[in-house]
MARMIMI-979883 format. One record per residue: x, y, z of N, C-alpha, C, O in turn. Coordinates in steps of 0.1 Angstrom, whole numbers, plus 5000, padded with zeros to 4 digits. Atoms other than C-alpha are relative to their C-alpha. Example, Ala and Ser with C-alpha at 12.3 -4.5 7.8 and 13.67 -1.06 7.14 Angstrom:
BEGIN
500949885000512349555078500950125000501950125007
499149895000513749895071499250115008499750225009
// end
This chain:
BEGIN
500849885000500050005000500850135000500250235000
499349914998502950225002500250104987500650224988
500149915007502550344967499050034993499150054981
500849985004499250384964499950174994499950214982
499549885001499550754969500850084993500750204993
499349945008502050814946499649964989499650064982
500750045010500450614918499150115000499350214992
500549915003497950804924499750174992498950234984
499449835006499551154919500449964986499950034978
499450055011501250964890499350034985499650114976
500950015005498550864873498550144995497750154987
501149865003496351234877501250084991500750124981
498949955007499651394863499949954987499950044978
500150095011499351154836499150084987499450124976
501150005005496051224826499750154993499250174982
500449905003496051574827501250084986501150184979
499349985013498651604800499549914987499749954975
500750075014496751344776498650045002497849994995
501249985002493751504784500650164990500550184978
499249825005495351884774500249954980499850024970
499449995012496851714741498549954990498249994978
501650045007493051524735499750104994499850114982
501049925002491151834738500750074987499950104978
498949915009494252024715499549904984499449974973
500850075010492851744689499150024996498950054984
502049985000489151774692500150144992499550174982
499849905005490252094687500150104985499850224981
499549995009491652074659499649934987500149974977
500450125006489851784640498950054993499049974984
501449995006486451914626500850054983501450154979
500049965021486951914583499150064999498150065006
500649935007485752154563499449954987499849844982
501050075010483252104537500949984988501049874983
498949995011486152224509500849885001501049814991
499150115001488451954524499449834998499849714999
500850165002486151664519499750014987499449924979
500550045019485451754483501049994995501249914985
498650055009489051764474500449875003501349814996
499150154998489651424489499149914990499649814985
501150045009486451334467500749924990501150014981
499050085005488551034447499150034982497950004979
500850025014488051094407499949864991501049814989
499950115004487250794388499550044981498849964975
500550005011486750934353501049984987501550054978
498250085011489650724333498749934986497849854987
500750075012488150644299500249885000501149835005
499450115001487850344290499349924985498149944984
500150085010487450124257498449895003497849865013
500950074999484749924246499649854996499149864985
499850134999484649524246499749954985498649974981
500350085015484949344210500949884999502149875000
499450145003485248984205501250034996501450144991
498650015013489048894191499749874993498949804998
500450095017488948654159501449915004501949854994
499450094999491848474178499549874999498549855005
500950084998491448114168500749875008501849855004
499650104992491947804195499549855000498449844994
500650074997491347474204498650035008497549985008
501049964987489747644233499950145004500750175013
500049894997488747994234499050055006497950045000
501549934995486348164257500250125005501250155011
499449944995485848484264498250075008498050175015
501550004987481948464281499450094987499250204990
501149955009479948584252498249975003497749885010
501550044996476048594253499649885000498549845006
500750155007475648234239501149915013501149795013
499750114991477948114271499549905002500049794997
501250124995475147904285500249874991500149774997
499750075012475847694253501149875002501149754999
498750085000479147574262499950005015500549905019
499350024983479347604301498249935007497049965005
501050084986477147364331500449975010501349895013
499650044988477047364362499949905007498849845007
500750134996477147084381499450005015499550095024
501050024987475046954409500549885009499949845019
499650164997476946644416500449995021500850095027
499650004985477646544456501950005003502649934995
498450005006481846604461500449895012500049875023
499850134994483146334475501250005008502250035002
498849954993485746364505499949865012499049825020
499550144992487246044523499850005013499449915021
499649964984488046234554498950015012499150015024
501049954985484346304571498949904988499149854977
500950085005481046124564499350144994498350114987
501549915000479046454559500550024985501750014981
500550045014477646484520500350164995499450244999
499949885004478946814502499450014990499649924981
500449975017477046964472500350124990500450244995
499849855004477647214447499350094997499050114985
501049895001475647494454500350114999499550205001
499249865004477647774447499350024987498949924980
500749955007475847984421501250084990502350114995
498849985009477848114388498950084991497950034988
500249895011477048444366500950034994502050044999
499349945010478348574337499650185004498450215006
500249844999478548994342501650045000502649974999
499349935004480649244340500650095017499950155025
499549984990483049334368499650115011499250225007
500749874991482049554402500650075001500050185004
498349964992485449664410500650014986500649934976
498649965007487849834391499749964982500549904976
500050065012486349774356500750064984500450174979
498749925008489049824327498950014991498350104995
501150005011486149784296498949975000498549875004
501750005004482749844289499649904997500149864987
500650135008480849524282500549875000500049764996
499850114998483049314291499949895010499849935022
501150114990481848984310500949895005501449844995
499850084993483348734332499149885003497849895003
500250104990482748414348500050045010500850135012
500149944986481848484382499549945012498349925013
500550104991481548284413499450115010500050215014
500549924994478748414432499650015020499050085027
500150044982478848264472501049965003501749865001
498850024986481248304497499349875007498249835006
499950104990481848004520499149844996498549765004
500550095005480547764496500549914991501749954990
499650065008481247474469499550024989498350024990
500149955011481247554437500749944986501949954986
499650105008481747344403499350004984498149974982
500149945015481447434365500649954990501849934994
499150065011482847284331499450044988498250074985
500750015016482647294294501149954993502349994994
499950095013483147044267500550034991499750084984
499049975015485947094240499049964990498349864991
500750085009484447044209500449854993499749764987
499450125005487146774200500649975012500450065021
498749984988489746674226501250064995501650074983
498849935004492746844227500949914998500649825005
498950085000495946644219501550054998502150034987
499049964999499046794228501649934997502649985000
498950105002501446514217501250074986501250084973
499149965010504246654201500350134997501150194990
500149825005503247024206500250065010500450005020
500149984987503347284228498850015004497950014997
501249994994500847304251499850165007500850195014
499849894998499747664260498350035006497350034999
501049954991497047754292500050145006501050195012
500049834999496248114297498650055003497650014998
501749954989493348294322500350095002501550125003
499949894987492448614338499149905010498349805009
501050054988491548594374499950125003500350224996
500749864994490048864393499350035013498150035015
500550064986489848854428499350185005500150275010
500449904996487249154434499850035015499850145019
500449964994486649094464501249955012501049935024
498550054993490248984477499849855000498749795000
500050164996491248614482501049915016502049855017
499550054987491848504520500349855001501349815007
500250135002491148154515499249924993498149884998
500650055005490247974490500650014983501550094979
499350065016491047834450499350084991498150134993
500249925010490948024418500849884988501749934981
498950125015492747704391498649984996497650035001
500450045012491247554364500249855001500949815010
499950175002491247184357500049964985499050014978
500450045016491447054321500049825002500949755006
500250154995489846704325500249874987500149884975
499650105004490646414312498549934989497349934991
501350015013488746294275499549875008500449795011
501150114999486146034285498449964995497650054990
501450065006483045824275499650105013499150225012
501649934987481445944310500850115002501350095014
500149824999482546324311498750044996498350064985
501449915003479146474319500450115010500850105021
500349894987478846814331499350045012499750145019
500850064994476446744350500349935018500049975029
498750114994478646494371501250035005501949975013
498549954992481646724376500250025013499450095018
499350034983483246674411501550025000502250044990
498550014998486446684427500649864995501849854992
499750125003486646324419500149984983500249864978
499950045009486646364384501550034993502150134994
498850015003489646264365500850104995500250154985
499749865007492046584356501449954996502049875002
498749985010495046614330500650065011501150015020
499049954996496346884342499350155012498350205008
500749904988495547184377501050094999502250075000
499549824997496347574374499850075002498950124995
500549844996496147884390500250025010500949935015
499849994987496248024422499349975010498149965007
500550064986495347914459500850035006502050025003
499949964997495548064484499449975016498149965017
500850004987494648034524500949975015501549865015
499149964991496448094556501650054998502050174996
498549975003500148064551499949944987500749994979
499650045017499847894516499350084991498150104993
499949915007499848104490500849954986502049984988
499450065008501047934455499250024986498050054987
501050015014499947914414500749814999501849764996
499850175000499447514418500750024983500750124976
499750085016500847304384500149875002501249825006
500050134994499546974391499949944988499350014980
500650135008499346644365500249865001501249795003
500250205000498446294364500649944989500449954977
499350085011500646064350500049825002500249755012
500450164996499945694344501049954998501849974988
498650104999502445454354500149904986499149834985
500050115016503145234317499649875002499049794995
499850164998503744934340498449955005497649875001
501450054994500644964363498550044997497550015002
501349945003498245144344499550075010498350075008
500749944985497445354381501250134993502250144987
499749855006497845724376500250085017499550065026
499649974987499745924404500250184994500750214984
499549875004499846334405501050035003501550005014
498449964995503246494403499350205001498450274995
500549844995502946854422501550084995502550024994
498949885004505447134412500950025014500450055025
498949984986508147164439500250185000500350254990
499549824998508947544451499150094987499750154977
501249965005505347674434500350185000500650215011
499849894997505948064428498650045004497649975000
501249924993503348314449498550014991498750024979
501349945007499748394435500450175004501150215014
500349884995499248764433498750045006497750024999
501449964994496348884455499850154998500550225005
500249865001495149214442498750014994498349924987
501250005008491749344430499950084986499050154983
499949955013492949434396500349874997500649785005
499850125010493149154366501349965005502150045011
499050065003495948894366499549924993498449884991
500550105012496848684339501049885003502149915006
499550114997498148324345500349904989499549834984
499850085013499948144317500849875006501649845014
498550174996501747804318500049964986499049954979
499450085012503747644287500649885004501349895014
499750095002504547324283500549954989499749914980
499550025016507147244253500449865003500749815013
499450145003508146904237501249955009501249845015
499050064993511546924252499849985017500649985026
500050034988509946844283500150095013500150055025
500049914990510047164302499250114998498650154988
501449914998507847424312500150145008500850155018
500049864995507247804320498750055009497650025005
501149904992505048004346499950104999500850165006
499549844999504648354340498250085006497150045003
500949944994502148574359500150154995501250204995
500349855007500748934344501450014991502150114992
499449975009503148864318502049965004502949934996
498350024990506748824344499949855001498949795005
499650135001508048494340500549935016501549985021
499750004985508148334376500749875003501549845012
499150184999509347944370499850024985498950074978
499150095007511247794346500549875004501249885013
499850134998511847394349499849904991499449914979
500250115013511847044334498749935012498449965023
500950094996509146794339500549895010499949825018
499350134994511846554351500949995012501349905019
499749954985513046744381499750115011500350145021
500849954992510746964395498749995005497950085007
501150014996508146794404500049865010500649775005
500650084993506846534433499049925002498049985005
498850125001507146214433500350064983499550124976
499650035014509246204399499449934994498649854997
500850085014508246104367500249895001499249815004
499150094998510645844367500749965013501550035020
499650114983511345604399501450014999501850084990
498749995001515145554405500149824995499249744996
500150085010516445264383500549895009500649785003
499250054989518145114420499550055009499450175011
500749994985516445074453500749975008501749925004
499550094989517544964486499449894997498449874991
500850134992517344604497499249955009499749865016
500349994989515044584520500249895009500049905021
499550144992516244234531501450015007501749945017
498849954998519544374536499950025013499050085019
500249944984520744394572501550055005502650024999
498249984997523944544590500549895008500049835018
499350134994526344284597499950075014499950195015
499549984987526644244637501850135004501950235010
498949974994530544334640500550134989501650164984
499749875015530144644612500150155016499450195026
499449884989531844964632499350164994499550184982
500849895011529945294619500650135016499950245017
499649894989531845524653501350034994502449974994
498249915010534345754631500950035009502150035005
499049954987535945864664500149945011499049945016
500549994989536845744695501550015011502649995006
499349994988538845794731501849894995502149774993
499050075003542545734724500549905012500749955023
500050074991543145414744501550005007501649955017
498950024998546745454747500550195010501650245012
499949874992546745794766499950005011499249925017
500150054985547345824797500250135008501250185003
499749904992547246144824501050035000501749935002
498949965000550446364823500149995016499049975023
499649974990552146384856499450115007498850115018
500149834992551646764864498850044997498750164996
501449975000548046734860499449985008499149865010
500649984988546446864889498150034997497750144993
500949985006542646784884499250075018498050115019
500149914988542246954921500050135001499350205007
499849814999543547304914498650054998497950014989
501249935003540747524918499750134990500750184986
499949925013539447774891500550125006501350194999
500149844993539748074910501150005013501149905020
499150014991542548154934499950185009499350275004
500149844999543148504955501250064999502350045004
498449895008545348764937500750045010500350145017
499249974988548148774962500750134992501150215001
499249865009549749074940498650145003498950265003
500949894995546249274949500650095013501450035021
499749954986546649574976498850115000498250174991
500849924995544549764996500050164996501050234996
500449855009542950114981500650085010500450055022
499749934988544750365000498650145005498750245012
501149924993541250535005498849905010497949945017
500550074998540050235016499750025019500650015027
500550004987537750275052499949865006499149775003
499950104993538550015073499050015012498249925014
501249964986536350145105499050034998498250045007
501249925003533450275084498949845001499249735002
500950144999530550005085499150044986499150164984
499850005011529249965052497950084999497350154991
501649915002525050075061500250055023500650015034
500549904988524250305091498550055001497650034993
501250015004521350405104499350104995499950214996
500449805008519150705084500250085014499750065025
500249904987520251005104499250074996499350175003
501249935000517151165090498849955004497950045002
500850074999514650925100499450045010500450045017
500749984987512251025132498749925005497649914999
500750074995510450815153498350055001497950155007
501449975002506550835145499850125015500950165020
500949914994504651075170498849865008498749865021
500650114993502350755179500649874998500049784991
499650125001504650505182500349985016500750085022
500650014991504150365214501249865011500949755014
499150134988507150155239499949944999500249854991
501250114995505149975255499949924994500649824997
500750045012503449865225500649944991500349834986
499150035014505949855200501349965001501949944991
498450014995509149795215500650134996500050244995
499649884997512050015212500849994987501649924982
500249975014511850215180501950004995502950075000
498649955006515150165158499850044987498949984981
499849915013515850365126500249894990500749784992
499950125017515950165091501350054997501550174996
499049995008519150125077500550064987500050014976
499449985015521050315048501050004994501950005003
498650035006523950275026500950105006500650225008
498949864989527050485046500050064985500249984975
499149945010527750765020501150034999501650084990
498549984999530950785032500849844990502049834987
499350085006531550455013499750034989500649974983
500049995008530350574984501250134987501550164976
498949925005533050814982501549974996502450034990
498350064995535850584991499549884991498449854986
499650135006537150264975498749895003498149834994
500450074994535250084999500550045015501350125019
499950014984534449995037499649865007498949775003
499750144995535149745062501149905000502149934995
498650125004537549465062500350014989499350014982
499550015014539549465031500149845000500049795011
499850115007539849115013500449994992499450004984
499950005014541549064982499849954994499949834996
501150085009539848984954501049834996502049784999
499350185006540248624934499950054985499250134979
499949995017541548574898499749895000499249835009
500450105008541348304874501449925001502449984997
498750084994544248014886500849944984500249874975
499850035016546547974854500749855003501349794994
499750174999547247614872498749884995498749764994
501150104999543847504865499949964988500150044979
500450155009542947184841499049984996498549974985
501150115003540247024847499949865002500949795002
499950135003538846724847501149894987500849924976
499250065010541646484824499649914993499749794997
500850085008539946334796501049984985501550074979
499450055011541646114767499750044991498550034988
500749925011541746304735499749864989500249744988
500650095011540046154705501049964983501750034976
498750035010542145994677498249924987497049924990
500550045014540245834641500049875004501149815007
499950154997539045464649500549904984500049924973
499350015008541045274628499149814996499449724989
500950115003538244994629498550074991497550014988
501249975005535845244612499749954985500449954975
499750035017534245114581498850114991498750114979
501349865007531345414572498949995009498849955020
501649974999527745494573500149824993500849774984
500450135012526245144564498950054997498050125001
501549955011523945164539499749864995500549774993
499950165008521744844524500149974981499650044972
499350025012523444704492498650064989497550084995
500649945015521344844457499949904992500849844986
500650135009519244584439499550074988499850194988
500949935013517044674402498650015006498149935014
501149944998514144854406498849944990498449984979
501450055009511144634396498950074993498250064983
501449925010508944844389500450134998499850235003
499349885007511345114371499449994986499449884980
499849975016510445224337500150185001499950275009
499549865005511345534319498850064987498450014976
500849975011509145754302500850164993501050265001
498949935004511246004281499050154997499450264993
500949905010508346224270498550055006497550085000
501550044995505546264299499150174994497950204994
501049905005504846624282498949984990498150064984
501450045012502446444260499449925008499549805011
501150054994499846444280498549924998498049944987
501350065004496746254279498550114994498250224998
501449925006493546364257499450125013499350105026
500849914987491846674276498750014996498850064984
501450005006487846674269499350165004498450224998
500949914994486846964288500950075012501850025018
499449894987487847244314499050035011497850075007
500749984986486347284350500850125011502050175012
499749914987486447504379499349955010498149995012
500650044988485847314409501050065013502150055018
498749934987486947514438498650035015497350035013
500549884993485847684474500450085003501750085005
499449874995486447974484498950085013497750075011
500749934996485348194512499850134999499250205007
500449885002485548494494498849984984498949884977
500549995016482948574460500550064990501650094988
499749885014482948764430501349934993501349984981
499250025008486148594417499449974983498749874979
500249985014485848674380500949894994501749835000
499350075011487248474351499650024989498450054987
500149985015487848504313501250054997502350075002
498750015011489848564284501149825002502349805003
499250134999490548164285500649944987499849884980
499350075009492948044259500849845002501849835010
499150114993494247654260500049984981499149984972
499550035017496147574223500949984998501249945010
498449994999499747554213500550104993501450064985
499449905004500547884201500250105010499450185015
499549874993502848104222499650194995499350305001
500449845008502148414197499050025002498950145005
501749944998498148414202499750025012498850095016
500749974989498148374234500750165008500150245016
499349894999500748664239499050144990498950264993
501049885007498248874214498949995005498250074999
501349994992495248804235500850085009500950195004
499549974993496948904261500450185000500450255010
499649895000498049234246498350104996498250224999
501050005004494549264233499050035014498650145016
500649984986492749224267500950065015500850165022
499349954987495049224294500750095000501150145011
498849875000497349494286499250145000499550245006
500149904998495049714279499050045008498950165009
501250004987491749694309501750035013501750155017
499549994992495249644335500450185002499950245012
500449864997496050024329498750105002498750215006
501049905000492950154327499349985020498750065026
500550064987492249934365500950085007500550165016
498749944993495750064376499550165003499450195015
500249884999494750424371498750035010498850125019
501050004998491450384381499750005020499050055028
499750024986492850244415500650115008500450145020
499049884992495150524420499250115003499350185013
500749875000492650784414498849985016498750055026
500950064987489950584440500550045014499950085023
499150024989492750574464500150165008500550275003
500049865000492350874491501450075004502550025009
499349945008494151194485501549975016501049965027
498650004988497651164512499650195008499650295000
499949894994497051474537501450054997502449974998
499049914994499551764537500649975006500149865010
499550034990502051744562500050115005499850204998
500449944991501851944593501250094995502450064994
498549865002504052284583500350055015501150155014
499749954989504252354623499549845009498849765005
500250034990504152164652498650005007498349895011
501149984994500552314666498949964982497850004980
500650065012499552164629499649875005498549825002
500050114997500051854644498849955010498350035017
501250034995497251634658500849835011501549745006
499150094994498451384686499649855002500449775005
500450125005496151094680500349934987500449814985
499150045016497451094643501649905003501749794998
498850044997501151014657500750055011501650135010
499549964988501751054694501350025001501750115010
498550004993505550994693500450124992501450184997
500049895015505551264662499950155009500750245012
500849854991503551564682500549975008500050075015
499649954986505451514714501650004997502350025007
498750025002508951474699500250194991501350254992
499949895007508051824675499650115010500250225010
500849884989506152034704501450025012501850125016
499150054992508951844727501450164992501850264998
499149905004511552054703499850165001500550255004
500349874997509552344702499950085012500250205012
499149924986509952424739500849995003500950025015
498350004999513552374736500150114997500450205005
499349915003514052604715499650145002500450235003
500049884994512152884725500450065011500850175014
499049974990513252814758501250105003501250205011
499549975002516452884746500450114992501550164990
499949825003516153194733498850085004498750184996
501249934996513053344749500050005015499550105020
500150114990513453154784498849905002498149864993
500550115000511552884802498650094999497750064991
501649945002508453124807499650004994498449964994
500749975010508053234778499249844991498149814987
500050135005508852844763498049975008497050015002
500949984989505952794791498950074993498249984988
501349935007503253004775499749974987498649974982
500950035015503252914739500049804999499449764990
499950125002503952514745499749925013500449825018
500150054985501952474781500049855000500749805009
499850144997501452094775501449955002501649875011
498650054997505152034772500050035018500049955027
499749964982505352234808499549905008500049835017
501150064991502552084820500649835003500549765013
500050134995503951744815501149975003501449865006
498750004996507551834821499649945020499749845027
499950024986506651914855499049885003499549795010
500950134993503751654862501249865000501249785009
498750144996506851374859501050085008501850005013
499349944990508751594878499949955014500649895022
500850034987506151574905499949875004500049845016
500350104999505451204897502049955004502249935016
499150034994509151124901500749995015501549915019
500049974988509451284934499449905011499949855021
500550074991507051084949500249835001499949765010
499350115001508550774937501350005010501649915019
498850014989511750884955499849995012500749945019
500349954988510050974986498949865005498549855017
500350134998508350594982501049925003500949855013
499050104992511450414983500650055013500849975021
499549914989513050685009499349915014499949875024
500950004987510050565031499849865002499149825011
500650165001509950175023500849965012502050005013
499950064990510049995054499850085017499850035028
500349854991509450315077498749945007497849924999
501250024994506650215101499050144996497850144995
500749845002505850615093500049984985499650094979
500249945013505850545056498550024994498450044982
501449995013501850565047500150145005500450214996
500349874993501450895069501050114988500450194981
498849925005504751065051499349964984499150074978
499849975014503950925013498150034999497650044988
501749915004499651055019500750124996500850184985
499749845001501251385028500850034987500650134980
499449935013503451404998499149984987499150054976
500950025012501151304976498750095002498550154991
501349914997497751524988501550154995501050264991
499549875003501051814981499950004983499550094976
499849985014501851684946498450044994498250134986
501049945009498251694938499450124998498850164988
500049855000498052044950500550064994500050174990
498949915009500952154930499349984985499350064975
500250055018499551974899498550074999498050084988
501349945006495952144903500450114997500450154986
499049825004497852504908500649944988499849974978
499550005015499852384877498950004992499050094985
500850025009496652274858499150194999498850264989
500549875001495152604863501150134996500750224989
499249925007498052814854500249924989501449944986
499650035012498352624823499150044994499550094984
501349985003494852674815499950154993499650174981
500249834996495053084821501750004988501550084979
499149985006498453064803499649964984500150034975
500650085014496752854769498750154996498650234986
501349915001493753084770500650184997499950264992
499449884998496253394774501050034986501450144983
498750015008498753284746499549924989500349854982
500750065015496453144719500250084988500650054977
499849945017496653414697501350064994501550134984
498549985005500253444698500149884998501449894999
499350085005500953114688500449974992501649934991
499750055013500353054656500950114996501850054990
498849915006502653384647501249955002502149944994
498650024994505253274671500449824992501649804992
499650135007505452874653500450054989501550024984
499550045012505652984622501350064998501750044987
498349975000509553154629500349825000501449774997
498750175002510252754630498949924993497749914995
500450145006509852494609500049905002500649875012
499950125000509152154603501549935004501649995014
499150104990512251934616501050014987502150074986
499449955013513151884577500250124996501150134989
499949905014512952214561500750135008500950235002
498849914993515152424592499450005012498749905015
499650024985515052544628499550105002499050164991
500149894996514152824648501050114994502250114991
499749915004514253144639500650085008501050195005
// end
């Protein structure tokens, strides 16, 4: 309880400097009708108006009126190993024209329309695609209007079959090849997944892309390309910037190709096989003059006594300022002795009391004596089990010739909506899809870009003075610039003056002033049978001093208002110079 009272004072000192700097806010905070229309964000960026391109594809979409034609949603139940409960896809899918940020007139997306739902869509190539021999070339916008926290934005190109119904699309249905981005907690990646069937066993296993570069999350267009050439290797480029480069044959999980040499698993380590590369040389033996006794530390007989050094002084004394309460009571209490304080006469001197001389570090000391380590000359390695043929190895030289693709899906969830899609190209020409690309995406991204910046509001002014400054904006900002500003007038005006145009500084100079005091005059008092009596009284004073301060600061603010703003503007911002 001893520093209730001082907390106290502490804590009203406190207050009344963050109350002074509040109201100096409030103060200062009401906008003007002018400054709300300038921040008024313009959005009037021309913009173009949407016309089919006459690019031609295996697979070109770019959401025309006659969509419905080519795209169905499915209804199918999705099928998940892990829980018994029955998912459907009820996620709802429109074609329109972007809400957010829209670069062209008329132009129309794919559009997933329900957060925190499942969602599942496809359409039927006219032929199958057959990439054997060619390149293969997948190309999308995405469009995450409404940001993407968690949840899938890929594509699926499914696998040609008798039973490919749209109808029927699921997570369970067979896919060539998975691209695009996903996204949700810490993962954050543009998958590149495909199924590749083993020759031997006819069973088809997916290989995943190792070290997947980032999705971009922004609510402007991205465009997502992946190539796939003959020689087996493959590109990722995102809005155009090329992000991976690799082969089929080593960046992906499990390998295409198995290793051609396994372990044996029958293989065992012989009994008397040595695998300890080092050990205790057995032929070593303790030196003579190794004392594993000597202690670390010894005392520095070369030390000598400080010739200021108090030998008579006793190192605590009792406070000679201390006085026995007023009701402290004999009888009652026994017989009152004074609390102890550090002698300041030692703090003058070397030291007090018996001298001792200190201890060093003993340059006889060892240690415990332990046999050093020599190379076992019985070592025979790491065992490892001998290397047999890999049964079930084959080699496929060529897995970029992928299997027939019938159709393209979007089965995903997501907990956000609105993700848009379009401008889908899948073909083997690098050139068209780079002229779609220049065609749509190059030129809606500027017009979104601008559109963004303009939306975006306007950056405030910066404070040309100090009493510009607002202290809920940047507390350490306003009390480090106000902080300077009663330095410096201080210094050339004095503290009074400093004092009248920058009372909060005063005010809170001295309120820690006050609050420190009473901290000192808490420990001063700790253990003091008189200490609650002594730290009320100083504290019922500081609060007296701090209301007299609150009221001359008041009468001083009220008195020196309309000199301030004259007297700040002799000094500048921190950058652009100093007092005048």
């Amino acid at each position: 309880m001893r520093f209730d009272a001082v907390l106290a004072s502490t804590l009203y000192s406190s207050a009344l400097l963050f109350g002074h700097a509040r109201a100096h806010d409030e103060d200062a905070a009401e906008p003007s009708t002018s400054s709300i229309a300038e921040s008024s964000p313009s959005s009037a960026v021309e913009k173009p108006t949407f016309t089919p391109s006459n690019i031609k594809a295996p697979f070109f979409e770019q959401f025309t009126d006659d969509w419905e034609s080519r795209w169905a949603p499915s209804h199918a139940k999705k099928e998940d190993s892990k829980t018994d409960e029955e998912w459907v896809y009820i996620g709802e899918w429109a074609v329109e024209e972007p809400h957010v940020l829209k670069g062209i007139e008329g132009d129309k997306g794919l559009v997933v329309k329900n957060a925190a739902a499942h969602h599942a869509i496809s359409a039927k190539f006219d032929k199958p695609i057959d990439n054997t021999g060619k390149t293969l070339v997948v190309q999308y916008e995405v469009k995450l209007q409404d940001g993407l926290e968690c949840g899938g934005a890929y594509m699926k190109l499914l696998q040609d079959n008798k039973a490919l119904h749209a109808e029927e699309f699921s997570n369970a249905s067979p896919y060539v090849i998975m691209f695009g981005p996903d996204k949700c907690g810490a993962t954050n990646k543009v998958h590149f997944i495909f199924r590749h069937k083993n020759p031997k066993t006819g069973e088809y296993e997916e290989k995943h892309l190792k070290s997947a570069p980032m999705a971009r999350i922004v609510k402007t267009t991205s465009i997502y390309t992946l190539i796939v050439k003959p020689d087996q290797t493959f590109q990722i480029k995102v809005d155009g910037e090329t992000l991976k480069n690799g082969s089929l044959f080593e960046d992906f999980s499990p390998a295409v190709n198995p290793d051609k040499e396994i372990d044996d698993s029958n293989d065992t380590k012989p009994e008397d096989w040595v695998d300890q590369a080092r050990i205790a040389d057995p032929d070593a033996t303790k030196p003579d003059d190794w004392d594993e006794d000597a202690p670390y530390e010894i005392v520095d007989e070369e030390a000598t006594k400080p010739d200021d050094w108090l030998d008579d002084e006793p190192t605590m004394i009792p406070d000679p300022e201390a006085e026995k309460p007023e009701d402290w009571d004999d009888e009652e209490d026994g017989d009152w002795i004074p609390p102890m304080v550090s002698n300041p006469k030692c703090d003058e001197a070397s030291g007090c009391g018996k001298w001792e001389p200190p201890t060093k570090k003993n340059p006889e000391y060892k240690g415990k004596w332990t046999a050093p380590y020599i190379d076992n000359p019985a070592y025979k390695g790491v065992w490892k089990p001998r290397k047999i043929a890999n049964p079930d190895y084959f080699e496929d030289s060529e897995p970029a010739n992928f299997e027939k693709m019938g159709a393209i899906g979007f089965e995903i969830w997501t907990m956000q909506a609105n993700i848009l899609f379009d401008n889908i190209y899948i073909g083997s020409s690098i050139e068209d899809a780079e002229r779609l690309k220049k065609e749509t995406y190059d030129v809606k991204i500027k017009i979104e870009q601008a559109e963004d910046e303009a939306s975006k509001p306007k950056t405030p002014d910066p404070a040309k003075s100090p009493m510009d400054l607002k202290f809920l904006d940047d507390p350490m900002h306003y009390m480090r610039e106000n902080v300077d500003l009663f330095m410096a007038i201080a210094k050339n005006s004095g503290i009074v003056e400093a004092a009248r145009f920058v009372p909060q500084i005063a005010a809170g100079l001295v309120a820690v002033t006050i609050a420190l005091i009473g901290l000192v005059i808490a420990f001063i008092t700790m253990g003091k049978p008189d200490a609650a009596p002594m730290a009320k009284n100083a504290a019922a004073k500081s609060k007296e001093t701090v209301t007299d301060i609150k009221d001359r600061v008041v009468d001083a603010t009220s008195s020196a208002a309309e000199n301030v703003q004259g007297e700040v503007k002799k000094r500048t911002t921190r950058s652009s110079g100093s007092v005048e």
